[in-house]
PDB file of N, CA, C and O in Angstrom, chain B, residues numbered from 101:
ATOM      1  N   UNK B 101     112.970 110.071  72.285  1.00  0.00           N
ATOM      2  CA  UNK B 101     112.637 111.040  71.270  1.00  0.00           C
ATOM      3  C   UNK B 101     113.779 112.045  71.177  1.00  0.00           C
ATOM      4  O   UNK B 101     114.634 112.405  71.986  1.00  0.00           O
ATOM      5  N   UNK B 102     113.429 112.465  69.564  1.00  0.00           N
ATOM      6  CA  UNK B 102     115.261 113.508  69.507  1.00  0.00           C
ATOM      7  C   UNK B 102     114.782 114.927  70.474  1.00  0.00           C
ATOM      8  O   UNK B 102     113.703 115.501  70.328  1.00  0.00           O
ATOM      9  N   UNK B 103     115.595 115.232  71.237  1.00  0.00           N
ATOM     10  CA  UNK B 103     115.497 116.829  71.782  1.00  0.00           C
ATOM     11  C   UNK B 103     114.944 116.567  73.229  1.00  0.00           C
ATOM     12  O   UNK B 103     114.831 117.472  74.056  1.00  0.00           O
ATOM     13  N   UNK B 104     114.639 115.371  73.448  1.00  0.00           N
ATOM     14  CA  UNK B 104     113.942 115.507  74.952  1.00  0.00           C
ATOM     15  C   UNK B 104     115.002 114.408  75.905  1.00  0.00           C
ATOM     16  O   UNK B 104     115.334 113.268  75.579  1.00  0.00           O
ATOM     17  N   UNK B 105     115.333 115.053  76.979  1.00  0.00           N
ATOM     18  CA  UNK B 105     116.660 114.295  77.810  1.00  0.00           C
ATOM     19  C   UNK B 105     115.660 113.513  78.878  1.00  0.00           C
ATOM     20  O   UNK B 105     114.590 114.061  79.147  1.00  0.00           O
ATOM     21  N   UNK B 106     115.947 112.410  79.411  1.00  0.00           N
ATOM     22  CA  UNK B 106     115.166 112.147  80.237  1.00  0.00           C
ATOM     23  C   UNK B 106     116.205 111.803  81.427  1.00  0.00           C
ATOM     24  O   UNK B 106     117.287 111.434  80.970  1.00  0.00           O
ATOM     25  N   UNK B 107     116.159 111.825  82.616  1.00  0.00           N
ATOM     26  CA  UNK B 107     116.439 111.703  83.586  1.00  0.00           C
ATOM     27  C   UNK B 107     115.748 110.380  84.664  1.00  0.00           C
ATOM     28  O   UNK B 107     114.567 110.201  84.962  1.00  0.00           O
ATOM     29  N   UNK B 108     116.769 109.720  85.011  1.00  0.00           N
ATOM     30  CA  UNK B 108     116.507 108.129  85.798  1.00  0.00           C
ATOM     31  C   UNK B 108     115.748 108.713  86.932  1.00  0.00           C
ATOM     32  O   UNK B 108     116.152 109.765  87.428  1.00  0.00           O
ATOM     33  N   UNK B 109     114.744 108.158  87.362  1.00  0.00           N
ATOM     34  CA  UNK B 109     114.101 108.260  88.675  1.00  0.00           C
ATOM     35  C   UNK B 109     114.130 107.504  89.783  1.00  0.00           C
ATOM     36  O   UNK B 109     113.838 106.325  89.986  1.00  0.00           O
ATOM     37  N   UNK B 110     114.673 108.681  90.715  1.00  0.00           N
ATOM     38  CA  UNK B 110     114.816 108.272  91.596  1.00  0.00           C
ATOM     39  C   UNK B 110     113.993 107.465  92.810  1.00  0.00           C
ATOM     40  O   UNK B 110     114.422 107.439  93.964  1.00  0.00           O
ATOM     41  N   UNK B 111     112.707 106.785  92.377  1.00  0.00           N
ATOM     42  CA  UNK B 111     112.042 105.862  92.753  1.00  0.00           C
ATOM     43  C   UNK B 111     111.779 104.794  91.728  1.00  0.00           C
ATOM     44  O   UNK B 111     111.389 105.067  90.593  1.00  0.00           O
ATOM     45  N   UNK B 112     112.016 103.483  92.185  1.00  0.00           N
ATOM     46  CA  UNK B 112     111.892 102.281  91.990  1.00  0.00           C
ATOM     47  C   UNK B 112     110.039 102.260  91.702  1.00  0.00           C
ATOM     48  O   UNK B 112     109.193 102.449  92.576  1.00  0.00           O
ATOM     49  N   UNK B 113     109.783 101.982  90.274  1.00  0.00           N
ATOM     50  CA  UNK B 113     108.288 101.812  89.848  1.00  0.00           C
ATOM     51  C   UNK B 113     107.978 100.382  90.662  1.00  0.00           C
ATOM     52  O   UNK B 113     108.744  99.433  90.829  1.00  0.00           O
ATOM     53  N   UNK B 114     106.467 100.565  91.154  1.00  0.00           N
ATOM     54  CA  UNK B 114     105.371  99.397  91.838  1.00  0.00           C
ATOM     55  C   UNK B 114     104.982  98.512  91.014  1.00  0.00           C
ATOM     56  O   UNK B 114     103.986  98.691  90.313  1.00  0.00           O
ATOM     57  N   UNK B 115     105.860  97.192  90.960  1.00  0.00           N
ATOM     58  CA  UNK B 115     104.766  96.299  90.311  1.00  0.00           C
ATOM     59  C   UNK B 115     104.214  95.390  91.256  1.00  0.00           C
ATOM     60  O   UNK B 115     104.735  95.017  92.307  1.00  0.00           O
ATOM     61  N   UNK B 116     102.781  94.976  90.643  1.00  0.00           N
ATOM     62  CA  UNK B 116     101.943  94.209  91.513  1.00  0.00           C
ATOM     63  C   UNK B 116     102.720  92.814  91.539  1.00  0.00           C
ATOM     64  O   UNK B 116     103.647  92.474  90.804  1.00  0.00           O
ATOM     65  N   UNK B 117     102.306  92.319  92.239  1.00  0.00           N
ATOM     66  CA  UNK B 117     102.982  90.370  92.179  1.00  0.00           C
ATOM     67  C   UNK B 117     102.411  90.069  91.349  1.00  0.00           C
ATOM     68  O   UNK B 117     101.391  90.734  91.534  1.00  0.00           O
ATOM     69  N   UNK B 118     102.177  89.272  90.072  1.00  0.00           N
ATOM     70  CA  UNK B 118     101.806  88.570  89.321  1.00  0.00           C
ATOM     71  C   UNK B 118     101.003  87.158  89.724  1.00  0.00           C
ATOM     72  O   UNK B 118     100.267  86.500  88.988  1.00  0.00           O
ATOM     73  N   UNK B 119     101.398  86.868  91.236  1.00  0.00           N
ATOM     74  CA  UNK B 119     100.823  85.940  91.693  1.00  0.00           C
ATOM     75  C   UNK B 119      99.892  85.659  92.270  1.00  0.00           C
ATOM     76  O   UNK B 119      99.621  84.588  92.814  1.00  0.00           O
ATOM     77  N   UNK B 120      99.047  87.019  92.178  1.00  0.00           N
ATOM     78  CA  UNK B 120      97.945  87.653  93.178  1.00  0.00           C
ATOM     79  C   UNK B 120      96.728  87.756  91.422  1.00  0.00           C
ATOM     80  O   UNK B 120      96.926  87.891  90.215  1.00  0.00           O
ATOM     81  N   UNK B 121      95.438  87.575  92.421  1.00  0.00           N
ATOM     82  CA  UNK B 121      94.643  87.378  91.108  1.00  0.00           C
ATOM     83  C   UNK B 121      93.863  88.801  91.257  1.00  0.00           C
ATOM     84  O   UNK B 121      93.295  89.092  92.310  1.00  0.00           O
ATOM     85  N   UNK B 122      93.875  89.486  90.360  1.00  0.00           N
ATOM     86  CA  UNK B 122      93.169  90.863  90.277  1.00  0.00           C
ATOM     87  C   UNK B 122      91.718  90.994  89.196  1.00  0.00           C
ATOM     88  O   UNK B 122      91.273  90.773  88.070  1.00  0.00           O
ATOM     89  N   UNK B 123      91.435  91.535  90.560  1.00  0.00           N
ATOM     90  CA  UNK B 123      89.528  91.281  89.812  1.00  0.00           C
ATOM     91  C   UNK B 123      88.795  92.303  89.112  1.00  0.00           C
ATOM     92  O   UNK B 123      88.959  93.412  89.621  1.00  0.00           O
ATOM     93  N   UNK B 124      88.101  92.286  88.191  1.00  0.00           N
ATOM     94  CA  UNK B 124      88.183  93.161  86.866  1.00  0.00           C
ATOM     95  C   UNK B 124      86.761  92.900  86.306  1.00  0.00           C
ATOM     96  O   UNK B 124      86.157  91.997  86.885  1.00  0.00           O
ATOM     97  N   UNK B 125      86.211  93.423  85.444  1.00  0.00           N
ATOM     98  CA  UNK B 125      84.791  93.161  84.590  1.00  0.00           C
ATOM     99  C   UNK B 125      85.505  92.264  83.555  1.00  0.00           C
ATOM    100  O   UNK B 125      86.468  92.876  83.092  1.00  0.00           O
ATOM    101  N   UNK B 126      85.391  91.206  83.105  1.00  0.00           N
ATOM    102  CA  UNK B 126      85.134  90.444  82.624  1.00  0.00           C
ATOM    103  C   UNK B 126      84.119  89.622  81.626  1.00  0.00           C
ATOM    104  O   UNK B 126      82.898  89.779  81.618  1.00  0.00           O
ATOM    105  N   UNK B 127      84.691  88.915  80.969  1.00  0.00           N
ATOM    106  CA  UNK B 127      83.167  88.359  80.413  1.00  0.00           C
ATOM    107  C   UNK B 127      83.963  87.067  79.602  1.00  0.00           C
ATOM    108  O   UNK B 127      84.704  87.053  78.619  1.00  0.00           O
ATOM    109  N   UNK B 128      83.322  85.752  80.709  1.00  0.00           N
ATOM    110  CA  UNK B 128      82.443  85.714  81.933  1.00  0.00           C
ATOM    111  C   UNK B 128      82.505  86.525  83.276  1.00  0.00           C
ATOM    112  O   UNK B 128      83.417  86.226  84.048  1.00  0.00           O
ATOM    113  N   UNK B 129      81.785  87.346  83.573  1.00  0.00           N
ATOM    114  CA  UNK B 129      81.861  87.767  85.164  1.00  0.00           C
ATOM    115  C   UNK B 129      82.994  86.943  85.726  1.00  0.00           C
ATOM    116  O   UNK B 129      82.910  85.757  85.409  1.00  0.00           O
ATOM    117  N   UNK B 130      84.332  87.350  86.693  1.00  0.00           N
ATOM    118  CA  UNK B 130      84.509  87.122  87.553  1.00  0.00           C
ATOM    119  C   UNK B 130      83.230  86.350  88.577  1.00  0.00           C
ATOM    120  O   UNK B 130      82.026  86.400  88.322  1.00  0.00           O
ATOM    121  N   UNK B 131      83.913  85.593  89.867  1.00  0.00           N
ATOM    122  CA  UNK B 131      82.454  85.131  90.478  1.00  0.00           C
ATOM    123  C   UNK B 131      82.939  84.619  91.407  1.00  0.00           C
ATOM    124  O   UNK B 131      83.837  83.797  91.224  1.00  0.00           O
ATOM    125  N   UNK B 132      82.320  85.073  93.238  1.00  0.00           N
ATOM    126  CA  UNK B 132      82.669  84.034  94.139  1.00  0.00           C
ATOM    127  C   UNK B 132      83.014  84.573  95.351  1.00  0.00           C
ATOM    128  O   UNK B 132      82.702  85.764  95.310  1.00  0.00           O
ATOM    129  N   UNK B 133      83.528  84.279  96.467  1.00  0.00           N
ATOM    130  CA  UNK B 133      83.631  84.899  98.040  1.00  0.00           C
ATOM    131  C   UNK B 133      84.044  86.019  98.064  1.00  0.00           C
ATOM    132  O   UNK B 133      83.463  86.939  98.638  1.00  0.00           O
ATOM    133  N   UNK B 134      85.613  86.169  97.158  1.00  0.00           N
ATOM    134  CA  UNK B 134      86.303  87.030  97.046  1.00  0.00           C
ATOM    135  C   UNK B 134      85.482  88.247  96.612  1.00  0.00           C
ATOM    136  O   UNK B 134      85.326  89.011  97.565  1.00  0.00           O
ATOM    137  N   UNK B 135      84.833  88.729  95.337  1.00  0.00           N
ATOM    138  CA  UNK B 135      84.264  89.300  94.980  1.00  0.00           C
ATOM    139  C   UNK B 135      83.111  89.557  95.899  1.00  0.00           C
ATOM    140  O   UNK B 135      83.069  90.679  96.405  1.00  0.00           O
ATOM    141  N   UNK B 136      82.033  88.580  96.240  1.00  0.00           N
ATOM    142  CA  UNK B 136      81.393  88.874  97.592  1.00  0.00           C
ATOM    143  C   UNK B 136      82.628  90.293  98.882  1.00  0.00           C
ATOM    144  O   UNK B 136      82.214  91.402  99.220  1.00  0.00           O
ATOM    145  N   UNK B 137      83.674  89.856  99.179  1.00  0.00           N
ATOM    146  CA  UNK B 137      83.800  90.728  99.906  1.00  0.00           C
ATOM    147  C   UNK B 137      84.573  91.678  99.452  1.00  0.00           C
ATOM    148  O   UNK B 137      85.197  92.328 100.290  1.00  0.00           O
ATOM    149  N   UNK B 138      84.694  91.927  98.350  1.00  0.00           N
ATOM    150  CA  UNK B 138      84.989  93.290  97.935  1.00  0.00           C
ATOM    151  C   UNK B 138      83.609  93.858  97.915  1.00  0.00           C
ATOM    152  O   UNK B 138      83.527  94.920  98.533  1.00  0.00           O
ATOM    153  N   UNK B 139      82.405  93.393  97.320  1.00  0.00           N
ATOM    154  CA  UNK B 139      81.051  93.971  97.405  1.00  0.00           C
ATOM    155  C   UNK B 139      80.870  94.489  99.192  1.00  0.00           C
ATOM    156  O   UNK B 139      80.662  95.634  99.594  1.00  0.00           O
ATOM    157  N   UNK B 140      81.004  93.420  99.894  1.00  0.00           N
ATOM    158  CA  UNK B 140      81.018  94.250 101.240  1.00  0.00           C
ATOM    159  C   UNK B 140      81.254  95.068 101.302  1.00  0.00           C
ATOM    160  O   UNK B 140      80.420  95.973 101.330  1.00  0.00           O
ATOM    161  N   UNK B 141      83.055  95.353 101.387  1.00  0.00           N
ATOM    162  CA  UNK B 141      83.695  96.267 101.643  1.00  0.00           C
ATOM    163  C   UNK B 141      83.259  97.752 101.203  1.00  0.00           C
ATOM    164  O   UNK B 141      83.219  98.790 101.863  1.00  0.00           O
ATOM    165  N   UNK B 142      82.944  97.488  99.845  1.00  0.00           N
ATOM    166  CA  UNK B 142      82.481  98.150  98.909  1.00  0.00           C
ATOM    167  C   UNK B 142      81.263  99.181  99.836  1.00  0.00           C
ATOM    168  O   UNK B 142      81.409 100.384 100.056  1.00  0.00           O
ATOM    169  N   UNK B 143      80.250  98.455 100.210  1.00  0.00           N
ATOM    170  CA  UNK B 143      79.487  98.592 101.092  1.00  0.00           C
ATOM    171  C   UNK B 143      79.278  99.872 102.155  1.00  0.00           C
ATOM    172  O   UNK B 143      78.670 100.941 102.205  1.00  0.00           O
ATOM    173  N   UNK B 144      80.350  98.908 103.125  1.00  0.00           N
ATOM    174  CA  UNK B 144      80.486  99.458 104.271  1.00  0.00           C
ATOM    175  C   UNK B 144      81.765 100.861 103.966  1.00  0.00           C
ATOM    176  O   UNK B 144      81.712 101.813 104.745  1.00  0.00           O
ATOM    177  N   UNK B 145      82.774 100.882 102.902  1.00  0.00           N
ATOM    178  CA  UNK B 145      82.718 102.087 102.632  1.00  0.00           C
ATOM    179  C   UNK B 145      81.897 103.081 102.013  1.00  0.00           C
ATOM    180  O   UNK B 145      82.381 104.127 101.580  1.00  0.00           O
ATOM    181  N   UNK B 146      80.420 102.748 101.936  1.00  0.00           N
ATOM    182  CA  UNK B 146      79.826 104.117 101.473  1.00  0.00           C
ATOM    183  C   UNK B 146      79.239 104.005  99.950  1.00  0.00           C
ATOM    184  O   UNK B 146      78.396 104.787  99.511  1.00  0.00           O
ATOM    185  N   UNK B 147      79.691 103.138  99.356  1.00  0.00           N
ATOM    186  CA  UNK B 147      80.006 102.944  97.752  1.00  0.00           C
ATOM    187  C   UNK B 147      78.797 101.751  97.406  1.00  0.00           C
ATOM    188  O   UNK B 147      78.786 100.599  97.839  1.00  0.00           O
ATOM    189  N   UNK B 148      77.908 102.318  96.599  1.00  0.00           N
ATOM    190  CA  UNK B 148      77.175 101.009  96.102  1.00  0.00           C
ATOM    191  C   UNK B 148      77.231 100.252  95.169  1.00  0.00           C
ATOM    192  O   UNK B 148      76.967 100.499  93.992  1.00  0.00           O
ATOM    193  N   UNK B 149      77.625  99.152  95.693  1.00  0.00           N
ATOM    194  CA  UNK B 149      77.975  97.667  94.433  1.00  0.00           C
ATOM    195  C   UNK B 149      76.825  97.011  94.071  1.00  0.00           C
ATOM    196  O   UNK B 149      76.685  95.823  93.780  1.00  0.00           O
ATOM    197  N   UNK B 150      75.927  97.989  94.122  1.00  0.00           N
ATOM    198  CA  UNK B 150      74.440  96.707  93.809  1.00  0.00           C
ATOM    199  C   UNK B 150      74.564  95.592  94.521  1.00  0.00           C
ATOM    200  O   UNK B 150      75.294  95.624  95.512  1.00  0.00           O
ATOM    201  N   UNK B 151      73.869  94.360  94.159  1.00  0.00           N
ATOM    202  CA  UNK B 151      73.698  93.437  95.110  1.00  0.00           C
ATOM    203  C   UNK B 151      74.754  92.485  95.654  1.00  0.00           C
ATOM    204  O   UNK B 151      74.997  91.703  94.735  1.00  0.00           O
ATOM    205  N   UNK B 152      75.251  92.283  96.365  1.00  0.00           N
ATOM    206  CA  UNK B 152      75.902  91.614  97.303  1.00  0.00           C
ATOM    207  C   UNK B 152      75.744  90.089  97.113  1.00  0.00           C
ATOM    208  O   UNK B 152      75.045  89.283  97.727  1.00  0.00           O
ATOM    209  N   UNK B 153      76.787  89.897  95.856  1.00  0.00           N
ATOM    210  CA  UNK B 153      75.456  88.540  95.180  1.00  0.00           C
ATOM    211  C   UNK B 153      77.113  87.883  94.272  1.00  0.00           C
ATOM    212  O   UNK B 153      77.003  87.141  93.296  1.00  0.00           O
ATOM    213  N   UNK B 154      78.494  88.311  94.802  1.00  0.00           N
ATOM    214  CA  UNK B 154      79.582  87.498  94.267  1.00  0.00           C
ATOM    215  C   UNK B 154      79.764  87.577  92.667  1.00  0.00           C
ATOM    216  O   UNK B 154      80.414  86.860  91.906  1.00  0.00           O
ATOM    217  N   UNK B 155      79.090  88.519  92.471  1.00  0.00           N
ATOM    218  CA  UNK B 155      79.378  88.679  90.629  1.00  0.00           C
ATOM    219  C   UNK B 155      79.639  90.107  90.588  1.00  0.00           C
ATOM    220  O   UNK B 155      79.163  91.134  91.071  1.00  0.00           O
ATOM    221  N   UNK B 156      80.624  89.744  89.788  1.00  0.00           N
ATOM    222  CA  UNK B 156      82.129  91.369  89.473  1.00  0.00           C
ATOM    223  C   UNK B 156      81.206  91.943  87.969  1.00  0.00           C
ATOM    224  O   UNK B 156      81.839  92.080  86.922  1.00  0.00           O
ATOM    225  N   UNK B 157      79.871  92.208  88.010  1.00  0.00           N
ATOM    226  CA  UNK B 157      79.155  93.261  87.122  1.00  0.00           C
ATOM    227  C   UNK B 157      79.846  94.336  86.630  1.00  0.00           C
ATOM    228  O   UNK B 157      81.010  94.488  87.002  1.00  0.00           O
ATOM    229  N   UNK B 158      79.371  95.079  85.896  1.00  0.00           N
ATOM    230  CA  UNK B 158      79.270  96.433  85.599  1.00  0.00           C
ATOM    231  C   UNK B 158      78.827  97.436  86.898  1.00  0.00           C
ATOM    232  O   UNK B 158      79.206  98.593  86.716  1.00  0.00           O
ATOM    233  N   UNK B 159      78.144  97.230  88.093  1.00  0.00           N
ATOM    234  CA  UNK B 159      77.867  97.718  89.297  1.00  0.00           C
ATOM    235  C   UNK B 159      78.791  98.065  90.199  1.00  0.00           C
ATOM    236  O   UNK B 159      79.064  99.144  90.724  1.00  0.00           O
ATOM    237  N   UNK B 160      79.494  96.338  90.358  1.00  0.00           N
ATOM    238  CA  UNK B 160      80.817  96.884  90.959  1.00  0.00           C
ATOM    239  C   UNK B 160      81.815  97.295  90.079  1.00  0.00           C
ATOM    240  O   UNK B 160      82.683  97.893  90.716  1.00  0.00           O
ATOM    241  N   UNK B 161      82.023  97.244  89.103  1.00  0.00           N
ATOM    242  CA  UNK B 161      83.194  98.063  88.538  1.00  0.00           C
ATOM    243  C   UNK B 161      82.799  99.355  88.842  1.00  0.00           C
ATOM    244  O   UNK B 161      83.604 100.031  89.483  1.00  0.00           O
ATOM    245  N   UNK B 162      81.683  99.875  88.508  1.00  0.00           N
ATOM    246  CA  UNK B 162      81.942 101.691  88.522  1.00  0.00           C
ATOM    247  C   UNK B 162      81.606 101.807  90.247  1.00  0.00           C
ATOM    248  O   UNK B 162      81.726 102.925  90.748  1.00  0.00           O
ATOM    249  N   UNK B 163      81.210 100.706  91.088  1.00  0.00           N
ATOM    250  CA  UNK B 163      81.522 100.917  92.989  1.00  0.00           C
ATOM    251  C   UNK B 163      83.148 101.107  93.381  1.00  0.00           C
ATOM    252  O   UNK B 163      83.610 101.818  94.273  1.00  0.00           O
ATOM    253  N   UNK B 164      83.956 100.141  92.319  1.00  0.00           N
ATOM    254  CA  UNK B 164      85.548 100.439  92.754  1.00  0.00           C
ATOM    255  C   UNK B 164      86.146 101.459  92.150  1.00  0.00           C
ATOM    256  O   UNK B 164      87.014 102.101  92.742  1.00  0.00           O
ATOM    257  N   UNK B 165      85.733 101.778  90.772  1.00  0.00           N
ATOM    258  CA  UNK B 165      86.031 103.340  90.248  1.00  0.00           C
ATOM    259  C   UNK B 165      85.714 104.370  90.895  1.00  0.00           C
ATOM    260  O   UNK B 165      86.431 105.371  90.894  1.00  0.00           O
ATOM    261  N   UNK B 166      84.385 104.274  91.671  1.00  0.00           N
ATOM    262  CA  UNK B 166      84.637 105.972  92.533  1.00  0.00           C
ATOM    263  C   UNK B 166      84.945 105.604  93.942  1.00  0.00           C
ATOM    264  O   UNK B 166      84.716 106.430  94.826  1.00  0.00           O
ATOM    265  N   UNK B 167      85.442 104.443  94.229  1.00  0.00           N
ATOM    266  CA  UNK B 167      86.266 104.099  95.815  1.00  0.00           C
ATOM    267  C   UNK B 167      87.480 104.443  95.583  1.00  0.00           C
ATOM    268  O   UNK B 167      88.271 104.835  96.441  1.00  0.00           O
ATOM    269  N   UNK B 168      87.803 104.258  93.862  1.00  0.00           N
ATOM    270  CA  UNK B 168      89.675 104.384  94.040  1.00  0.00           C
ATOM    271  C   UNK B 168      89.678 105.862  93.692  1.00  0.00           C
ATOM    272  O   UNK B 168      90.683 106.406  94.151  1.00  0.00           O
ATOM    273  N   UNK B 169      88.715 106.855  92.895  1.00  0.00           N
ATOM    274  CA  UNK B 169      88.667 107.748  93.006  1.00  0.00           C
ATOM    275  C   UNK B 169      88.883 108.693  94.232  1.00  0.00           C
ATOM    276  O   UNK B 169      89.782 109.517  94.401  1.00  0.00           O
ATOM    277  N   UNK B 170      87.513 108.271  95.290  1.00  0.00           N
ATOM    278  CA  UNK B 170      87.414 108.786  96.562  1.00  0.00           C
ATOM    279  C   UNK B 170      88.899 108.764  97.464  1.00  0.00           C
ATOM    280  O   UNK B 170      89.383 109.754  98.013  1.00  0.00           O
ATOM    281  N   UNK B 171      89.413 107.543  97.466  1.00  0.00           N
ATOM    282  CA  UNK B 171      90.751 107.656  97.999  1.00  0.00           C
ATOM    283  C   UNK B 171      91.856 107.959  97.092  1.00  0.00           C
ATOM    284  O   UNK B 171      92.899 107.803  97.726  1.00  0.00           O
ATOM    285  N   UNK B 172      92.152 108.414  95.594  1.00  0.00           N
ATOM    286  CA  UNK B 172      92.787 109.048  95.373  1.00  0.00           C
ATOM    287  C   UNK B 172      93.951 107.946  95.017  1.00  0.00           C
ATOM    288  O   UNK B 172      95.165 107.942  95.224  1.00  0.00           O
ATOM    289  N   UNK B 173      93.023 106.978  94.369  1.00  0.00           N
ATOM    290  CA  UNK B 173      94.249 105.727  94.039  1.00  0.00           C
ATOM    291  C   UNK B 173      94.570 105.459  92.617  1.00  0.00           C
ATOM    292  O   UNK B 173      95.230 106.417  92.213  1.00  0.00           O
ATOM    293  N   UNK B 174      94.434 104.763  91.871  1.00  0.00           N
ATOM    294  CA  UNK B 174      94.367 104.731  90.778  1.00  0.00           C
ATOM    295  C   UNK B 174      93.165 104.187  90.122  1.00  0.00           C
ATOM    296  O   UNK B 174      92.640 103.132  90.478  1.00  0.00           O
ATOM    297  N   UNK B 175      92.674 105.041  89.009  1.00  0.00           N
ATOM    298  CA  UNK B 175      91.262 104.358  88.327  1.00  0.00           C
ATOM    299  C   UNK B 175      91.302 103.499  87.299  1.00  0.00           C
ATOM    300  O   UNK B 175      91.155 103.630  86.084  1.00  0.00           O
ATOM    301  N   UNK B 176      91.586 102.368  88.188  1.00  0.00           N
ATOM    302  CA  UNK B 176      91.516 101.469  86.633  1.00  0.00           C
ATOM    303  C   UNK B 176      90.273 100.113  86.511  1.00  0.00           C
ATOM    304  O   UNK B 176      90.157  99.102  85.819  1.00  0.00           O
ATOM    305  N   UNK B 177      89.264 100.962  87.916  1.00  0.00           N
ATOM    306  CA  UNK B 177      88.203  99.809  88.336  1.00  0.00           C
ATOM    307  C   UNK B 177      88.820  98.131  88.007  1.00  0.00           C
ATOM    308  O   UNK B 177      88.220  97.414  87.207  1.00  0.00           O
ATOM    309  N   UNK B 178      90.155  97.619  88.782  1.00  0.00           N
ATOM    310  CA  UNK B 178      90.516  96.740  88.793  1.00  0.00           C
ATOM    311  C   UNK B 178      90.542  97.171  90.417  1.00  0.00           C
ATOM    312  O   UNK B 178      90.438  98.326  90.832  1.00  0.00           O
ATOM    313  N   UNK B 179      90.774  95.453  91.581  1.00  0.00           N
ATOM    314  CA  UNK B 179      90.808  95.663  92.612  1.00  0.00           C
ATOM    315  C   UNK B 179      92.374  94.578  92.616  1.00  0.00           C
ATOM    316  O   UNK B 179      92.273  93.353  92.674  1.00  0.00           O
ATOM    317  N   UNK B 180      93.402  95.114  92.561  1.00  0.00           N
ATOM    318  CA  UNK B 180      94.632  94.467  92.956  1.00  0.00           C
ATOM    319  C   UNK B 180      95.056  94.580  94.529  1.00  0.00           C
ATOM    320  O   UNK B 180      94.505  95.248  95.404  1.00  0.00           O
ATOM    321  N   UNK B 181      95.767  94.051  94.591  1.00  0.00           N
ATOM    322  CA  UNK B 181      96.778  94.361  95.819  1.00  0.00           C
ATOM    323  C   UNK B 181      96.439  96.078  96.411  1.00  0.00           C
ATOM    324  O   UNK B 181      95.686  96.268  97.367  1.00  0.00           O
ATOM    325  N   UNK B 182      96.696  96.504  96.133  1.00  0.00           N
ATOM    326  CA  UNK B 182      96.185  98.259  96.319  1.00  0.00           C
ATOM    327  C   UNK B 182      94.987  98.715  96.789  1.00  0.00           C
ATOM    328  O   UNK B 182      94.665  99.216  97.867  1.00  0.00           O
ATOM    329  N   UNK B 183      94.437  98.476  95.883  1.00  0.00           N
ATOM    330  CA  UNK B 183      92.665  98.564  96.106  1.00  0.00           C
ATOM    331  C   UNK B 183      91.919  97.758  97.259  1.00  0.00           C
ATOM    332  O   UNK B 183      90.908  97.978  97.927  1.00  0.00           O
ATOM    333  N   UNK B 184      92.804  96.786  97.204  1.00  0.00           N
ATOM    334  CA  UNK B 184      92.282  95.469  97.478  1.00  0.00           C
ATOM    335  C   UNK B 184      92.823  95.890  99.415  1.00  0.00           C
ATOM    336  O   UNK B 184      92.083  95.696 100.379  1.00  0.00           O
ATOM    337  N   UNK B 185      93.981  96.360  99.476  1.00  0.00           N
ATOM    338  CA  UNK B 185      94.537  96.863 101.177  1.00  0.00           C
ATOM    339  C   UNK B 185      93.527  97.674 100.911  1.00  0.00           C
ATOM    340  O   UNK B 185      92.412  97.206 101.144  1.00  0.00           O
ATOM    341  N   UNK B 186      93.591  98.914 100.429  1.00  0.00           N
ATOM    342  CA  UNK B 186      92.363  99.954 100.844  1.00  0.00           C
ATOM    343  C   UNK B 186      90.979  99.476 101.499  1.00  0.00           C
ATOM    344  O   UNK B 186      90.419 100.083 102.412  1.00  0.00           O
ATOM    345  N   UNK B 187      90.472  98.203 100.850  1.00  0.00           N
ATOM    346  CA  UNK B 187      89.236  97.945 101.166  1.00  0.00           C
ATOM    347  C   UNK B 187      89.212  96.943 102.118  1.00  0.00           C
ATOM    348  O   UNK B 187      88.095  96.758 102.603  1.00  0.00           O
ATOM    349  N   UNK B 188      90.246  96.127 102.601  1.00  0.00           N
ATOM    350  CA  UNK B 188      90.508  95.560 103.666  1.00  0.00           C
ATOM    351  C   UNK B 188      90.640  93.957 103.277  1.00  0.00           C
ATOM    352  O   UNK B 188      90.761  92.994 104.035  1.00  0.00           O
ATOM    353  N   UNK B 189      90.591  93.995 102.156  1.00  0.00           N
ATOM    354  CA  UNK B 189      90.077  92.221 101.598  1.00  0.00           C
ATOM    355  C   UNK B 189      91.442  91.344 101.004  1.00  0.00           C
ATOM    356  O   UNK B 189      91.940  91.504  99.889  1.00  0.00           O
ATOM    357  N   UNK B 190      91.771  90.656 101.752  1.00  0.00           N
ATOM    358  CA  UNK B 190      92.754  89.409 101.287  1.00  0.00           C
ATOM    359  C   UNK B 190      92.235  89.073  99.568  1.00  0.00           C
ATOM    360  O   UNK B 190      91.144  89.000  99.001  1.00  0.00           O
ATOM    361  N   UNK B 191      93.332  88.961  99.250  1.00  0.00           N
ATOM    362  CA  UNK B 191      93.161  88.207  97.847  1.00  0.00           C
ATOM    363  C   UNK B 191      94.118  87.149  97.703  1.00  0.00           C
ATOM    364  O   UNK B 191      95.281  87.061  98.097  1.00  0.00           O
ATOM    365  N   UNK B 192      93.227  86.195  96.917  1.00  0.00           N
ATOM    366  CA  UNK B 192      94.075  84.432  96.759  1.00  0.00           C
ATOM    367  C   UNK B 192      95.295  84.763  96.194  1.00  0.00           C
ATOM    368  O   UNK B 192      95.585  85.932  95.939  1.00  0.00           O
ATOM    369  N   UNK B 193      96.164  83.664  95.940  1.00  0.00           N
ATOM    370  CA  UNK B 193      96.698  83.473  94.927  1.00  0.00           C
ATOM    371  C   UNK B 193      96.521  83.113  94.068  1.00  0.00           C
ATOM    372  O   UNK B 193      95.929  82.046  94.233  1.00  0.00           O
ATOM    373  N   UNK B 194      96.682  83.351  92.897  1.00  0.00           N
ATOM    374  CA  UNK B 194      96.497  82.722  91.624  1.00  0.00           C
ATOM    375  C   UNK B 194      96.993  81.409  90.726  1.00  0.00           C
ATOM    376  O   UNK B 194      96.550  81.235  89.591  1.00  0.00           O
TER     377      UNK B 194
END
């Protein structure tokens, strides 16, 4: 834009691997172990994902929105690489 200087930053921006599958509300639901243990995790941090039942609902999306809240991560109720260390849970490859 005219009048505004921008300056290079001096940190290198985070991108996720592309090769990692990041779990999200959907439709069809996401579905399956993985999601099962983010619902755990979900869990046993404090956060309720409704039932413990391997389907990436509307329940767990707003359980990982105030987990990434609570830790101060980013809210994008997606569980990537990030979210995904926070809560302790391996994710496949894609």
């Amino acid at each position: 834009m005219p009048a505004i200087q921008y300056a290079p930053s001096p940190v290198a921006p985070v991108v996720d691997d592309p090769a990692v599958v990041i779990y999200r509300l959907t439709d069809p639901h996401m579905k399956g172990a993985t999601v099962k243990a983010i619902q755990r995790s979900l869990k046993d941090a404090g956060v309720d994902p409704g039932p413990i039942d391997g389907d990436f609902g509307s329940a767990t999306h707003a359980a990982v929105v105030s987990f990434q809240a609570a830790r101060r991560l980013v809210i994008d109720g997606e569980v990537g690489p990030t979210t995904a260390r926070a809560l302790g849970v391996d994710l496949p490859d894609a």
